[in-house]
N, C-alpha and C positions, 0 to 999 in steps of 0.2 A: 265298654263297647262303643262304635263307631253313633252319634248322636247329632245329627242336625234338627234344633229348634226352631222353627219359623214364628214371628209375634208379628204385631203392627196391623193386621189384617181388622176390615172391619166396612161399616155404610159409611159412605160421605157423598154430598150432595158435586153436581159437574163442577169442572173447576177449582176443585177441592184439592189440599192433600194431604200425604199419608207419607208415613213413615216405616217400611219392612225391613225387620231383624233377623237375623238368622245366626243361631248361639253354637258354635259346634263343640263338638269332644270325643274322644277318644281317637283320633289320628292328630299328623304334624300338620297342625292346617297354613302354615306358612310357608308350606311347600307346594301346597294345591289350587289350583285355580280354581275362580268361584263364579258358579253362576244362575241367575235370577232364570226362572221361565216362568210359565203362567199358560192355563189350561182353559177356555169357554166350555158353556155345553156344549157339548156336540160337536168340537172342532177338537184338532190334533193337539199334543204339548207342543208350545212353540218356545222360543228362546228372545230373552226380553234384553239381558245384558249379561257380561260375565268380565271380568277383570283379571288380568294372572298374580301371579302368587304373591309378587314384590310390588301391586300397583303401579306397574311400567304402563300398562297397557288396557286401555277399555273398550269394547266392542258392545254397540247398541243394535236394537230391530229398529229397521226407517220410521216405523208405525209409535216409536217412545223418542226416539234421537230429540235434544232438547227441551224435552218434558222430565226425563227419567234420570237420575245419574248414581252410579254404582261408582260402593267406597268398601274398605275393608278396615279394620285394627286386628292385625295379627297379636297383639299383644293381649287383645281383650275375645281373641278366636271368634271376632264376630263380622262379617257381612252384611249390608246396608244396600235398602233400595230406596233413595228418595225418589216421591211419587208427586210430580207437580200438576197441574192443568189437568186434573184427571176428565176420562171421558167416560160416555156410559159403553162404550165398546173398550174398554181396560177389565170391564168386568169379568173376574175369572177367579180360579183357584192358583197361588201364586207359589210356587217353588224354588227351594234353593237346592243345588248340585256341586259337589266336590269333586274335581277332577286330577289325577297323576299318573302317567301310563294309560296300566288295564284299570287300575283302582277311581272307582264312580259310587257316592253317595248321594244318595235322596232323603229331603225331608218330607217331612205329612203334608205340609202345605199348609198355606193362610188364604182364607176367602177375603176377596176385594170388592165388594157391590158398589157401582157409580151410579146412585138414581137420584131423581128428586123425588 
């Protein structure tokens, strides 16, 4: 069955950073475009970065642009968010999404806490 992993999640102090994984299976994930979001409390899921299928193409949120950069290894079905300069407003539950057509996968999510 269709399997998105998220890893990497975890506390790191401001200015810190982190490294998010996201392991997939059971679809052609070198067909699908992938992409990072990330949830706060109490605010909507917003969309952080996503890249298409071949790595032609990456689209960031203004709020990560030059801090954030999203990579893929279709060879190894895995998805990558490195996380630079973090802030304590990056804090959230962080998701990864598969996209082709009507076809949309979600992972469980990884918590990212930015405190000192």
């Amino acid at each position: 069955q269709v399997q998105l992993v998220e890893s990497g999640g975890g506390l790191v102090q401001p200015g810190g950073s982190l490294r998010l994984s996201c392991a997939a299976s059971g679809f052609t994930f070198g067909t699908y475009a992938m992409s990072w979001y990330r949830q706060a409390p109490g605010k909507e899921r917003e969309l952080v970065a996503s890249i298409s299928s071949l790595s032609v193409s990456t689209n960031y949120a203004d709020s990560v642009k030059g801090r954030f950069t999203i990579s893929r290894d279709n060879a190894k079905t895995t998805v990558y968010l490195q996380m630079n300069s973090l802030k304590p407003e990056d804090t959230a539950v962080y998701y990864c999404r598969a996209d082709r057509s009507l076809a949309r996968y979600w992972g469980q999510g990884t918590q990212v806490t930015v405190s000192s």
